[in-house]
C-alpha positions in Angstrom: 0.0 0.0 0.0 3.1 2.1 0.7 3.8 2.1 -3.1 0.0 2.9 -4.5 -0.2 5.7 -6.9 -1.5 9.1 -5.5 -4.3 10.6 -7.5 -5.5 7.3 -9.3 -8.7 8.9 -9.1 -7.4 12.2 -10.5 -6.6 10.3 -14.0 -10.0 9.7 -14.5 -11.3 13.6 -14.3 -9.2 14.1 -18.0 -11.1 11.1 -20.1 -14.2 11.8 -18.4 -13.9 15.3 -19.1 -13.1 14.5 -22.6 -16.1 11.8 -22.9 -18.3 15.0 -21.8 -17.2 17.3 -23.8 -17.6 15.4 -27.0 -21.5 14.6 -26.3 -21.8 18.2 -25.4 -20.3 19.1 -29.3 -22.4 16.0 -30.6 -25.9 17.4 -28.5 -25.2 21.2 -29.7 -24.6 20.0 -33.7 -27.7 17.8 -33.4 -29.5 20.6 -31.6 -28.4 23.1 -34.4 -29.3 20.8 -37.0 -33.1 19.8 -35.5 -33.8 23.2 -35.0 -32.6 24.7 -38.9 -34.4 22.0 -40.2 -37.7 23.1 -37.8 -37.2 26.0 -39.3 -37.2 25.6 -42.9 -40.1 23.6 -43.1 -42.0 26.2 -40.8 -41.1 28.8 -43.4 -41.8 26.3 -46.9 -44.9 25.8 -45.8 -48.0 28.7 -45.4 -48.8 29.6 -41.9 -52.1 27.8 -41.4 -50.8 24.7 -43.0 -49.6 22.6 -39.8 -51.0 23.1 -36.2 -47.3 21.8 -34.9 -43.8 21.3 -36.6 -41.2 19.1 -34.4 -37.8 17.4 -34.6 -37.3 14.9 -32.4 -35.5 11.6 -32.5 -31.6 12.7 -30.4 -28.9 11.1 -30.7 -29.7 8.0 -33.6 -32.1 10.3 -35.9 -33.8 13.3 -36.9 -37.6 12.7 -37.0 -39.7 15.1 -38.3 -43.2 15.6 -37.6 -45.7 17.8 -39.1 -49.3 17.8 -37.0 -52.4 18.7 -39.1 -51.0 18.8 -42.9 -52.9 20.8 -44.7 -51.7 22.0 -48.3 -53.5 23.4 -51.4 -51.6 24.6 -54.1 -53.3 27.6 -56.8 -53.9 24.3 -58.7 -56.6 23.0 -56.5 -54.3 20.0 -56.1 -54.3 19.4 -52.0 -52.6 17.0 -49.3 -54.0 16.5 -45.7 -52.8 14.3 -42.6 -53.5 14.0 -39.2 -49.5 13.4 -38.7 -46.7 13.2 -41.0 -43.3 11.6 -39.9 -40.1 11.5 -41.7 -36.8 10.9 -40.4 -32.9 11.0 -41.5 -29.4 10.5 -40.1 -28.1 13.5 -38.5 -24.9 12.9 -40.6 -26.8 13.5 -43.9 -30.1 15.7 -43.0 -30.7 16.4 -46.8 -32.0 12.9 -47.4 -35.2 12.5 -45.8 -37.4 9.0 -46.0 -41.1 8.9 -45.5 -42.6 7.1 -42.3 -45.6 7.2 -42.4 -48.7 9.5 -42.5 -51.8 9.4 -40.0 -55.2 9.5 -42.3 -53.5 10.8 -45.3 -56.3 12.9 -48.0 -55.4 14.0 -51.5 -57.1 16.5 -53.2 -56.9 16.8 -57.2 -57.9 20.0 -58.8 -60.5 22.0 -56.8 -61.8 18.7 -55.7 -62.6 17.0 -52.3 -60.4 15.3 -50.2 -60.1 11.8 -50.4 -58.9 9.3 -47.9 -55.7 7.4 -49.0 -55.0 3.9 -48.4 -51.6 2.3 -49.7 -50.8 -1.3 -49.9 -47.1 -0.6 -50.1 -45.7 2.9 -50.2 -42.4 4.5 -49.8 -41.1 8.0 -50.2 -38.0 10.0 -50.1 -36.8 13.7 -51.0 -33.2 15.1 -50.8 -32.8 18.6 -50.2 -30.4 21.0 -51.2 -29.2 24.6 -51.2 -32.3 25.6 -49.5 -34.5 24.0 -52.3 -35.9 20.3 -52.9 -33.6 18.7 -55.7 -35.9 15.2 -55.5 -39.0 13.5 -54.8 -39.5 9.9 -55.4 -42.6 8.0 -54.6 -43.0 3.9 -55.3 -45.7 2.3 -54.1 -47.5 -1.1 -55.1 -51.2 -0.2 -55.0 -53.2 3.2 -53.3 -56.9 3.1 -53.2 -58.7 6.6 -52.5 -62.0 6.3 -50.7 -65.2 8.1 -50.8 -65.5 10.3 -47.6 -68.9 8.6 -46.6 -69.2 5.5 -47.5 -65.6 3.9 -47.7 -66.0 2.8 -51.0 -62.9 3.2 -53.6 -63.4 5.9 -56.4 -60.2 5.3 -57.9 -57.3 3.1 -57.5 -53.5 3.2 -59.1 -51.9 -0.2 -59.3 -48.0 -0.5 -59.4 -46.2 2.7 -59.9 -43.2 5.1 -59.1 -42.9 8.7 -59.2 -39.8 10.7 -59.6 -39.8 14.6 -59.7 -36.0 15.7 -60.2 -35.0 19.8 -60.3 -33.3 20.7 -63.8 -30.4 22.9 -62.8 -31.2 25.4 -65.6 -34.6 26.4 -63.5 -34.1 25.0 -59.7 -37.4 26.6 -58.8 -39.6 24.3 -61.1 -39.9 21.9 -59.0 -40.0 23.5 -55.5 -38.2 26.0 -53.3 -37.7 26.1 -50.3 -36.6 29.9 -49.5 
């Protein structure tokens, strides 16, 4: 015991310090990340069009939620949901994959909303320079429903959609700034 090392306790303080300080830098980049990204989609979409905007998901993911969706472009073409999640790695936040949506509605041309049911569906958008460079959409089968009765009006089988920016006009396909 005469022979022990003073202050083996004292070599811990410097790694544990360290340990510390480097979930403090991880927490504040995440933090800075979730709350850009809050921000954006607050300002791409109109003011009444979601009830509550959120990014949750520390320290695995960013997960996105948007409460009450409700967008109409000057097309008459519309989208609705109770709940929208998306999420993405915080190491690449400009590639976002679709979740899920809580009693999605679409709305084509100055028409009702109908309820959405997909058999299979997958989404995913990348982001960048403040503007959305792709959407892609792939699903195996949605059915929209008549608001009363549940029954289908129309129904798309197989299918993918991909909207891509052209870099001669970024805005075509949507800005977000």
């Amino acid at each position: 015991m005469k022979n022990a090392k003073k202050g083996g306790l004292a070599g811990l303080f410097w790694p544990a310090l360290f340990a510390c300080g480097c979930v403090f830098a991880y927490w504040t980049y995440w933090k800075n990340v979730a709350d850009g990204i809050e921000t954006a989609v607050r300002n791409a979409l109109p003011a009444s069009a979601a009830s509550a905007v959120a990014v949750s998901g520390f320290p695995y993911r960013l997960t996105l939620e948007i409460v009450d969706l409700n967008v109409r472009n000057q097309s008459g073409y519309g989208v609705q949901a109770k709940s929208v999640v998306a999420t993405a790695t915080p190491l690449n936040p400009r590639l976002w994959v679709l979740e899920g949506a809580t009693e999605p509605k679409l709305a084509l041309q100055q028409g009702q909303y109908r309820p959405l049911q997909a058999k299979k569906l997958q989404a995913s958008l990348r982001i960048g320079d403040n503007k959305l460079d792709r959407f892609s959409l792939t699903f195996d089968g949605i059915d929209a429903l008549d608001r009363t009765s549940g029954a289908v009006v129309w129904q798309v089988g197989k299918g993918q959609l991909h909207l891509v920016s052209d870099p001669n006009t970024p805005d075509v396909l949507g800005s977000t700034g």
